[in-house]
SEMI-71359 format. One record per residue (C-alpha): chain; residue number from 1; x negated, y, z. Coordinates in steps of 0.02 Angstrom, whole numbers. Layout:
+-----+-----+--------+--------+--------+
| mol | seq |     xx |     yy |     zz |
+-----+-----+--------+--------+--------+
|   A | NUM |      X |      Y |      Z |
...
+-----+-----+--------+--------+--------+
This chain:
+-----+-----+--------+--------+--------+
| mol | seq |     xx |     yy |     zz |
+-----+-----+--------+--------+--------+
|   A |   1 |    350 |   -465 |  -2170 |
|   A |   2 |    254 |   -594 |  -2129 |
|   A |   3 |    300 |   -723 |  -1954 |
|   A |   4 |    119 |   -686 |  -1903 |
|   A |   5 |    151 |   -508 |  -1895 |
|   A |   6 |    343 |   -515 |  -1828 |
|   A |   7 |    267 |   -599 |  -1681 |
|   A |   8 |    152 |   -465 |  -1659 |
|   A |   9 |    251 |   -353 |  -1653 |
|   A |  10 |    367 |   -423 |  -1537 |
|   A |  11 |    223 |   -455 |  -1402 |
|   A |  12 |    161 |   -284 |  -1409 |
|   A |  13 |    319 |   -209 |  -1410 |
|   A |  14 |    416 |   -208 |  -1224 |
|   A |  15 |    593 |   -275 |  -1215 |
|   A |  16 |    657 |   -113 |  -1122 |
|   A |  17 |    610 |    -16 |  -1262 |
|   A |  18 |    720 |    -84 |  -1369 |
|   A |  19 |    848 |    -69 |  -1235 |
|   A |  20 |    964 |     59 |  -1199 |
|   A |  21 |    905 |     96 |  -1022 |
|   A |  22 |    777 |    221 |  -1043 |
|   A |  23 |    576 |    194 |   -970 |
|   A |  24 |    607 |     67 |   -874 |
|   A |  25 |    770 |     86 |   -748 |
|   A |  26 |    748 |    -38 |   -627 |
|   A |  27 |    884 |   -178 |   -601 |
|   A |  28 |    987 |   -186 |   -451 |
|   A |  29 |    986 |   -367 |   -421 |
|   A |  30 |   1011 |   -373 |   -249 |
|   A |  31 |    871 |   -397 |   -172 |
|   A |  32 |    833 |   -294 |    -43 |
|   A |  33 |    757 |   -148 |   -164 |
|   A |  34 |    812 |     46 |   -128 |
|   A |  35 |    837 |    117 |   -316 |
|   A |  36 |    794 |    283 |   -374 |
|   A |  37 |    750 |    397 |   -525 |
|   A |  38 |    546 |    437 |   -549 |
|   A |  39 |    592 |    625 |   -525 |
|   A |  40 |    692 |    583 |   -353 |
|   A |  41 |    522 |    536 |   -287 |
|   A |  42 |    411 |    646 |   -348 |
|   A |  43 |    363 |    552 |   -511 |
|   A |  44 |    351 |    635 |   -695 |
|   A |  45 |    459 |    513 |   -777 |
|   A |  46 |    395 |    577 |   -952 |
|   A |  47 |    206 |    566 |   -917 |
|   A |  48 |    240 |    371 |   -840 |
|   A |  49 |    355 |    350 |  -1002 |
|   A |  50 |    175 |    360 |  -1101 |
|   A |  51 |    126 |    187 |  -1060 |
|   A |  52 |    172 |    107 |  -1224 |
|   A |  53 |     71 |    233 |  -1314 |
|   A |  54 |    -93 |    195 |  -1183 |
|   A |  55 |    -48 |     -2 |  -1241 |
|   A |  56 |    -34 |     38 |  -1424 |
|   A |  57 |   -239 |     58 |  -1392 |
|   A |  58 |   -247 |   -118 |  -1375 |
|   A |  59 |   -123 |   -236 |  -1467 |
|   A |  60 |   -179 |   -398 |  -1378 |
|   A |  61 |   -165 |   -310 |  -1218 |
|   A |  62 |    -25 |   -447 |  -1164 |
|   A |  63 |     53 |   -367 |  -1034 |
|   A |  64 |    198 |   -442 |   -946 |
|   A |  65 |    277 |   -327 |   -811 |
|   A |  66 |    231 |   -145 |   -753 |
|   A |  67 |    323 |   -106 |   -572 |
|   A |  68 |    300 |     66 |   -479 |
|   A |  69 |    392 |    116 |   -316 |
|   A |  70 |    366 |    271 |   -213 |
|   A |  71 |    432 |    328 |    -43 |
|   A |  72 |    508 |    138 |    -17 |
|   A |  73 |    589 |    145 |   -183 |
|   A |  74 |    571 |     43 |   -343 |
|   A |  75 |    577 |    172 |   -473 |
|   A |  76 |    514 |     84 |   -626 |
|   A |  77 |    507 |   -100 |   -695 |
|   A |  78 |    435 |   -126 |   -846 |
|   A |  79 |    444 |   -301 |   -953 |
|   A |  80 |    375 |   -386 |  -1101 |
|   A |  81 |    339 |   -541 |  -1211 |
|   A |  82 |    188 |   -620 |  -1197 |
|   A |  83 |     80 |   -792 |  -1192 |
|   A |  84 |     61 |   -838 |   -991 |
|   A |  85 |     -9 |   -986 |   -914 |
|   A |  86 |     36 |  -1072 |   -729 |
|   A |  87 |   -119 |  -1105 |   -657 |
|   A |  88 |   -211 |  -1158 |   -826 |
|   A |  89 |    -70 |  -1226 |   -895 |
|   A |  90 |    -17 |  -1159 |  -1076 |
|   A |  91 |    195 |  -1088 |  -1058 |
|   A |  92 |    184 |  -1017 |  -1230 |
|   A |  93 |    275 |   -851 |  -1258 |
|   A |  94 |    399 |   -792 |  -1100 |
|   A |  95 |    507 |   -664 |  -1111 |
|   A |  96 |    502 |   -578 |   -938 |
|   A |  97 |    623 |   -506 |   -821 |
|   A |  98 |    670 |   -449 |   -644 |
|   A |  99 |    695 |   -642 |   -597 |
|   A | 100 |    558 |   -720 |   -692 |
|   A | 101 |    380 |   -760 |   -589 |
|   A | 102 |    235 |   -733 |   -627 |
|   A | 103 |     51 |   -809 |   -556 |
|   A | 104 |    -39 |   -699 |   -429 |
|   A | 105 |   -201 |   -795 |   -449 |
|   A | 106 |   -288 |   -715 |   -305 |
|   A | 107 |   -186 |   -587 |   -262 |
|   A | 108 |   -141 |   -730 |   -152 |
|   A | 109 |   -282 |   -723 |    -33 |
|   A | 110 |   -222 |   -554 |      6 |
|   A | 111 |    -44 |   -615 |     66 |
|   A | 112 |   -147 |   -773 |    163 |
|   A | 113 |   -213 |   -615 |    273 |
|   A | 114 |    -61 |   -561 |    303 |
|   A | 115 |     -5 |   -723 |    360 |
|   A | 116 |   -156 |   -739 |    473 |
|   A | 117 |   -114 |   -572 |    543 |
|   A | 118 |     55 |   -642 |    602 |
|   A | 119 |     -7 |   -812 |    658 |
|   A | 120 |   -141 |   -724 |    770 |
|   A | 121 |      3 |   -626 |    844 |
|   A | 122 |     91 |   -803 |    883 |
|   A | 123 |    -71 |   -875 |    928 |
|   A | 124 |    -57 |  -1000 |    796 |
|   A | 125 |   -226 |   -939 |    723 |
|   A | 126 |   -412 |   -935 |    806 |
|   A | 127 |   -479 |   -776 |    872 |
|   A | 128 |   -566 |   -693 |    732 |
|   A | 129 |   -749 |   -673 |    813 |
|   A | 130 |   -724 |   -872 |    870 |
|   A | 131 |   -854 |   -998 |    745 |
|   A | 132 |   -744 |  -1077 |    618 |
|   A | 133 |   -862 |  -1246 |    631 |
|   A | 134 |   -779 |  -1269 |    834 |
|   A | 135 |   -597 |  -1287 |    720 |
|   A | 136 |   -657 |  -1426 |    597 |
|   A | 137 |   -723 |  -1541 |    720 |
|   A | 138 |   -742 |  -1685 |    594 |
|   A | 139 |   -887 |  -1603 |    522 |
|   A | 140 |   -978 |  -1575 |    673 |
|   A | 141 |  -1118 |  -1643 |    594 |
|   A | 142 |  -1148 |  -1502 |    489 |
|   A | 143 |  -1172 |  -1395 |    618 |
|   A | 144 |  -1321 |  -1290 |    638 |
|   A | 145 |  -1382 |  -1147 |    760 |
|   A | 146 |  -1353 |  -1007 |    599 |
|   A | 147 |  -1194 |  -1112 |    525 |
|   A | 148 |  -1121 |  -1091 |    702 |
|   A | 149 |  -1123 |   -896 |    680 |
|   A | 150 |   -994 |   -895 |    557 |
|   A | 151 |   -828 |   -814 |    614 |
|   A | 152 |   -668 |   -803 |    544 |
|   A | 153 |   -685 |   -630 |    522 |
|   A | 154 |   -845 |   -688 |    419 |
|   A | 155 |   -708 |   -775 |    303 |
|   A | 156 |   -596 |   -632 |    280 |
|   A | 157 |   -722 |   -519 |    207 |
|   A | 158 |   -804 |   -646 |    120 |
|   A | 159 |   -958 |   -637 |    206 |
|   A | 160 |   -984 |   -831 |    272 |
|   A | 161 |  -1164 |   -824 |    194 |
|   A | 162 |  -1119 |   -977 |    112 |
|   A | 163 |  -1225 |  -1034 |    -53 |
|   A | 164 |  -1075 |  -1007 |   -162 |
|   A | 165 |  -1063 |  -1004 |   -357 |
|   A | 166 |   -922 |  -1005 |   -461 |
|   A | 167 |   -968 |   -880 |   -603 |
|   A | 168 |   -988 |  -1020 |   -720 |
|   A | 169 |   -885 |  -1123 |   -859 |
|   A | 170 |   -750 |  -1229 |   -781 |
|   A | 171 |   -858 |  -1381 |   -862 |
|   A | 172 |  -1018 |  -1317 |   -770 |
|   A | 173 |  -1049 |  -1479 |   -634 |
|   A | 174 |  -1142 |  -1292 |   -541 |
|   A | 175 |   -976 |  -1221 |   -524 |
|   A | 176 |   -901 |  -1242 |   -348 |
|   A | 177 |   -736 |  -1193 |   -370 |
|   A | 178 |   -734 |  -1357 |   -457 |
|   A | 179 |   -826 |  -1452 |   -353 |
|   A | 180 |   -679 |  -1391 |   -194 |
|   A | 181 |   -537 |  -1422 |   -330 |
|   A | 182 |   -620 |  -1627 |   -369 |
|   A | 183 |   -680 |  -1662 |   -189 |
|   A | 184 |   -591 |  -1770 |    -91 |
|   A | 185 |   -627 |  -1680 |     66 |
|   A | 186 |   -657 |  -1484 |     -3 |
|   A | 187 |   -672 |  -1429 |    179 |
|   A | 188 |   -830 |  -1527 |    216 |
|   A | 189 |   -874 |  -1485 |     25 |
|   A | 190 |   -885 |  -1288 |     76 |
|   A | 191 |   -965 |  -1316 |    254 |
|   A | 192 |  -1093 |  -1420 |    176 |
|   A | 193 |  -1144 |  -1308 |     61 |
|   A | 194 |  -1332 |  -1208 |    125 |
|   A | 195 |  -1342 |  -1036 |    199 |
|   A | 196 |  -1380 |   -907 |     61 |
|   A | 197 |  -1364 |   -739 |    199 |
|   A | 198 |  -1344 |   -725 |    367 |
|   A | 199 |  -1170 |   -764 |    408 |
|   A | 200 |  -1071 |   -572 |    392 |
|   A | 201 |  -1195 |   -476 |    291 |
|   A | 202 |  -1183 |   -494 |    120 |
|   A | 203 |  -1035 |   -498 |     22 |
|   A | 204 |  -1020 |   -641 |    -94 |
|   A | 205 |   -839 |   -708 |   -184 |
|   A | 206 |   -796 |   -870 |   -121 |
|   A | 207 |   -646 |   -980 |   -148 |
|   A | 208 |   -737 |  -1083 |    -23 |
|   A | 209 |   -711 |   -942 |    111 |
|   A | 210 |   -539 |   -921 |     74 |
|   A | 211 |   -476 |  -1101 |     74 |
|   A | 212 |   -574 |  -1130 |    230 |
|   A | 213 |   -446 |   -969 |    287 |
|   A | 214 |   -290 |  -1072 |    225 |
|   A | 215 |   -355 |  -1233 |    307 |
|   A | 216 |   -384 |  -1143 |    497 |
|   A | 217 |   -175 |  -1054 |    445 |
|   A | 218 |   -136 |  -1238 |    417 |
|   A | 219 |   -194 |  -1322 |    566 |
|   A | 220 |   -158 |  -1199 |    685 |
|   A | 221 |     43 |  -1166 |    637 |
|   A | 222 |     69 |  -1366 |    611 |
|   A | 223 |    135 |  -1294 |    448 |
|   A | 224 |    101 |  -1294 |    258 |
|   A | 225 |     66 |  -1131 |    191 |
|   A | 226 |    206 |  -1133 |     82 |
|   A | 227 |    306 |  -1166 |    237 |
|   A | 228 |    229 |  -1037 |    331 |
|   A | 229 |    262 |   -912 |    217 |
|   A | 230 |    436 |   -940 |    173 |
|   A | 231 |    492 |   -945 |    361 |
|   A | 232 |    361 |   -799 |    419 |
|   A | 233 |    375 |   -670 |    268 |
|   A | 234 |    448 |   -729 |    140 |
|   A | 235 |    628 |   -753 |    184 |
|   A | 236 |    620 |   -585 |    292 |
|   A | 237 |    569 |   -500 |    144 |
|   A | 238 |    729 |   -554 |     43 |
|   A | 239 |    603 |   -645 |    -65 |
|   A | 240 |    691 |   -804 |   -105 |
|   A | 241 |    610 |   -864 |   -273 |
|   A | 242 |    434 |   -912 |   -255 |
|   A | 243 |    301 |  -1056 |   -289 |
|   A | 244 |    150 |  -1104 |   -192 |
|   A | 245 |     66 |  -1257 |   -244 |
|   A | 246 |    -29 |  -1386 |   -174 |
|   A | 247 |   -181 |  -1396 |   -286 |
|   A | 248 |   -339 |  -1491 |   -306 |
|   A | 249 |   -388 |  -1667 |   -301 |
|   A | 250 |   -353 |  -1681 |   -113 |
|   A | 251 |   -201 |  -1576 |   -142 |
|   A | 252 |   -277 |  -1473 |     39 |
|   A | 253 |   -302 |  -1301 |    -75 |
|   A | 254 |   -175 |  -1148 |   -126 |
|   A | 255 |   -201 |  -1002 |     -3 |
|   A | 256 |   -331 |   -962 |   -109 |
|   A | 257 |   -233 |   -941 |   -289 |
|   A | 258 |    -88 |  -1035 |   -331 |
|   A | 259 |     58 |   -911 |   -259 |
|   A | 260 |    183 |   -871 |   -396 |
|   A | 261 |    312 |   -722 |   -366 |
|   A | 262 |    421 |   -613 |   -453 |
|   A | 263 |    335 |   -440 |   -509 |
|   A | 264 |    451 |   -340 |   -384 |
|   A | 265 |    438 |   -472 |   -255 |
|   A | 266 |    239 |   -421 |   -260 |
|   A | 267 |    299 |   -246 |   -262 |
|   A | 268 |    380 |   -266 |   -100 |
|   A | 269 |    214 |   -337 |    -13 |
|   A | 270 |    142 |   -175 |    -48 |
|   A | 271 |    274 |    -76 |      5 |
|   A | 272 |    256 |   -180 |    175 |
|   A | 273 |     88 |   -149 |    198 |
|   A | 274 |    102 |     33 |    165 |
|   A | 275 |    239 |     18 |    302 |
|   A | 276 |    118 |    -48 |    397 |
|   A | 277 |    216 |   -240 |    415 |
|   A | 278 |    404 |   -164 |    399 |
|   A | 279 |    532 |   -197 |    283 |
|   A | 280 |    706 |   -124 |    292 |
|   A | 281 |    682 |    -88 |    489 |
|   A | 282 |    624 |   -242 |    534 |
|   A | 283 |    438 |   -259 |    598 |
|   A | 284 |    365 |   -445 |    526 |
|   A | 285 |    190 |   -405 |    557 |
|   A | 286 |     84 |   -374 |    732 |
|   A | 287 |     71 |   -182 |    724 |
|   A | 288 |    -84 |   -124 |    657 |
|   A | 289 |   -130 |   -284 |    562 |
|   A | 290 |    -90 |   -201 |    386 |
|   A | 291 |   -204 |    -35 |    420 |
|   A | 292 |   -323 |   -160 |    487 |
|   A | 293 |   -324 |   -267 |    319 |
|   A | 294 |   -358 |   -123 |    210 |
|   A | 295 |   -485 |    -31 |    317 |
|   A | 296 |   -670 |    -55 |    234 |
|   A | 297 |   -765 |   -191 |    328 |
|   A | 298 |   -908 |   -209 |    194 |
|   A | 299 |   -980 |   -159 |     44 |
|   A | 300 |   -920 |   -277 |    -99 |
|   A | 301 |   -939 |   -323 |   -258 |
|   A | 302 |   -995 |   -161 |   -358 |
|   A | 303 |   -919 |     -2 |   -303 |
|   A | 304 |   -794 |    -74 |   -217 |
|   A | 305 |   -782 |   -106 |    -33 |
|   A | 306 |   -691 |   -243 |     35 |
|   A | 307 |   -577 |   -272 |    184 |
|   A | 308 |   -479 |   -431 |    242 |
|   A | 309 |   -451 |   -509 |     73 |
|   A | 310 |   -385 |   -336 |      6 |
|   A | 311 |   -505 |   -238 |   -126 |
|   A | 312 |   -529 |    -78 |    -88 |
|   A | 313 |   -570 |     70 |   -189 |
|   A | 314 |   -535 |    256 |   -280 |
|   A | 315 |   -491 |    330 |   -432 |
|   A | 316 |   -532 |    520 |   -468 |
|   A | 317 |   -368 |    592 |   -555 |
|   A | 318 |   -334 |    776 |   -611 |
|   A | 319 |   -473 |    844 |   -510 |
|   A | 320 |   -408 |    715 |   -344 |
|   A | 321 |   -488 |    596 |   -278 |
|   A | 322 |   -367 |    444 |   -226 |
|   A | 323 |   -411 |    290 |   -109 |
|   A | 324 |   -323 |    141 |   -141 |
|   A | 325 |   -319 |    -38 |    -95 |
|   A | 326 |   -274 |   -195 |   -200 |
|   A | 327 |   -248 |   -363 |   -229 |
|   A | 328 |   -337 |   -416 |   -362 |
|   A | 329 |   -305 |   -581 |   -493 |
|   A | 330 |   -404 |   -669 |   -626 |
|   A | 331 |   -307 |   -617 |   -783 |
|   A | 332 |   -284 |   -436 |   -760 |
|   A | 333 |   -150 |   -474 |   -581 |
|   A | 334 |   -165 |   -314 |   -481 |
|   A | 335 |    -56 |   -251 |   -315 |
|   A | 336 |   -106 |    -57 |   -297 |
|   A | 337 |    -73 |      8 |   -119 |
|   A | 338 |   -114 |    202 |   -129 |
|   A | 339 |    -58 |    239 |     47 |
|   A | 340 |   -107 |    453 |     21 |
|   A | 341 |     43 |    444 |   -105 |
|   A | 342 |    156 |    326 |    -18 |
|   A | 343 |    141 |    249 |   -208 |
|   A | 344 |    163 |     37 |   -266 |
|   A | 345 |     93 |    -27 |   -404 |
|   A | 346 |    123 |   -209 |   -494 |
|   A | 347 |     50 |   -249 |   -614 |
|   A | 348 |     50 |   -436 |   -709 |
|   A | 349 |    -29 |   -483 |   -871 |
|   A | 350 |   -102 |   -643 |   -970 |
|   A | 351 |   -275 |   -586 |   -996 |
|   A | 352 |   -350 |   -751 |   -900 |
|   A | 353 |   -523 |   -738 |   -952 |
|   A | 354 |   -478 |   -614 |  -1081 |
|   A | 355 |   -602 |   -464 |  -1100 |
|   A | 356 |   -468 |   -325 |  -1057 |
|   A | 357 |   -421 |   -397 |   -909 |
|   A | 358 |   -511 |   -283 |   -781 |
|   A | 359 |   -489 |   -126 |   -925 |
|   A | 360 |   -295 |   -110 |   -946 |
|   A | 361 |   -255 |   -134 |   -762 |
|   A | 362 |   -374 |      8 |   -721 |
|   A | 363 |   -305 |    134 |   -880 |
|   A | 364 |   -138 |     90 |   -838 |
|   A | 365 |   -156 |    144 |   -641 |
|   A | 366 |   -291 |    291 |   -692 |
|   A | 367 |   -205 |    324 |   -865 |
|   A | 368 |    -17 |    341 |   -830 |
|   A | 369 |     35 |    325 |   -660 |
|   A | 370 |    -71 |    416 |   -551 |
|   A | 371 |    -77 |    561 |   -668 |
|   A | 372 |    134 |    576 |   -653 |
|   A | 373 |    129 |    587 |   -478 |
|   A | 374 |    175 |    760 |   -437 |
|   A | 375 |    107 |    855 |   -281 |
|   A | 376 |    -29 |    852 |   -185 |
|   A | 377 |    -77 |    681 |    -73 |
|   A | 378 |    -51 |    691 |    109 |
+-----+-----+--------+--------+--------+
């Protein structure tokens, strides 16, 4: 057999297959995690056991870890070989595990909310109806009477009305995530750019409105976000292993994408949200703040609605229809919250710009692990 094929073979193949341990026991490792068997919560262990038959579909799938916990508890963790990247950068083949990270790409703008939602309850963060030009003061002469109608709350949903394009090659001089990443000064790059929409209207994706979200988190906690994070929610989440890097020519950008975690560590965000900000009896966010993420603010991009940084939409299952919300990451990075079946899903993969990036997420969720939830959602 040929090295071409071996390798093959061992991508699509998961490591806890091979392993003694059954679909995917989970690892007691210490961190914080309440264990359990799929049936214990309600799960049909055999029907979520079908996943490496839905992956044998696709052979370049490149999946790296699978996580699902229900009623608080991690009940499966699933890991494999695969080609990954950190942030662009080529790692080769990894092996992955409980205590290897992974990128979140933008799943990070989603934890950024919930870091605003705890700085506004410090009041370490403007109010979100205040004009995000009267906190970037430097640029006051951008201002205009429609610019100065842009709220923070505009930001969140991604509804700044902001000219905003970055559905282009990275080598487009058009794109403007790369003109933020090469500007000196990205902040005045995004404020500068022309009104497109009246400021919280129209949906558009903007990396621009999201960094402008980090910069306000930044200058109002005297903080990094890295900082921030690991003092705020991190470290009370028992999530000690974690990267968040300074990126960009002006080395000002991250909120926006460059979080790296371990695939249970994002597990346990979405178990905190669906606890609405508690983890293991302690309350870390402002109550409310989590139901107020996920709550549709505006239509978004296709079917989806969209919320504060969180994606939010349904999946019709076994004649049910379920709501969920997610986090969602260039390269197939997905954090299911489906709060009607107290049910976490984490999903990582190395499809950056692949073509089954937004396909094997969505089987995976639609195919296998909403289907072997048993009962009927509350």
């Amino acid at each position: 057999m040929s090295v071409v094929v071996l390798a093959t073979l061992a991508l699509a193949v998961p490591s806890r297959a091979r392993d003694e341990k059954g679909c995917g026991t989970p690892a007691d490792i210490g961190d914080g995690w309440s264990l359990a068997t799929p049936g214990e919560t309600g799960i049909d262990a055999a029907r979520l056991c079908d996943l490496d038959g839905l992956l044998a579909q696709w052979p370049d799938a490149n999946v790296h870890a699978v996580i699902v916990a229900r009623h608080g508890k991690l009940v499966m963790e699933r890991y494999y070989a695969g080609a990954d990247e950190r942030w662009g950068a080529k790692l080769g083949v990894v092996q992955f595990g409980p205590e290897v990270k992974h990128d979140l790409r933008s799943i990070s703008k989603s934890v950024t909310s919930l870091l605003i939602g705890i700085a506004l309850a410090e009041g370490r963060f403007p109010a979100l109806e205040s004009p995000v030009l009267d906190f970037f003061p430097e640029h006051a002469d951008l201002r205009t009477p429609e610019k100065d109608r842009i709220t923070f709350a505009d930001l969140l949903t991604m509804s700044s009305g902001l000219q905003w394009d970055e559905d282009r090659s990275y080598d487009d001089p058009r794109n403007d995530e790369m003109g933020m990443l090469t500007s000196g000064d990205p902040f005045r790059y995004i404020l500068a750019k022309p009104l497109a929409a009246s400021p919280g209207t129209t949906y558009l994706y903007s990396n621009g409105d999201a960094s402008l979200l980090g910069a306000a988190l930044v200058r109002g906690t005297g903080h990094t976000w890295s900082d921030y994070a690991r003092d705020k929610l991190f470290t009370p989440l028992g999530i000690v292993d974690f990267d968040w890097d300074a990126v960009g020519r002006s080395r000002k950008l991250g909120p926006y994408g460059s979080l790296r975690l371990r695939p249970r560590d994002v597990a346990k965000l979405g178990q905190f949200v669906l606890a609405d900000g508690v983890w293991n009896g302690r309350h870390i966010l402002p109550t409310g703040w989590a139901a107020q993420s996920i709550a549709p603010r505006l239509n978004g991009e296709g079917l989806f609605f969209y919320g504060y940084q969180w994606w939010l939409g349904r999946s019709f299952v076994d004649g049910r229809e379920l709501r969920w919300a997610a986090g969602f990451g260039v390269g197939g990075q997905r954090l299911f919250v489906v709060p009607s079946l107290e049910l976490v899903v984490s999903l990582s993969l190395g499809q950056y710009g692949g073509r089954l990036q937004g396909i094997v997420p969505t089987a995976i969720l639609n195919k296998i692990v909403l289907p072997s939830v048993k009962g009927e959602p509350r």
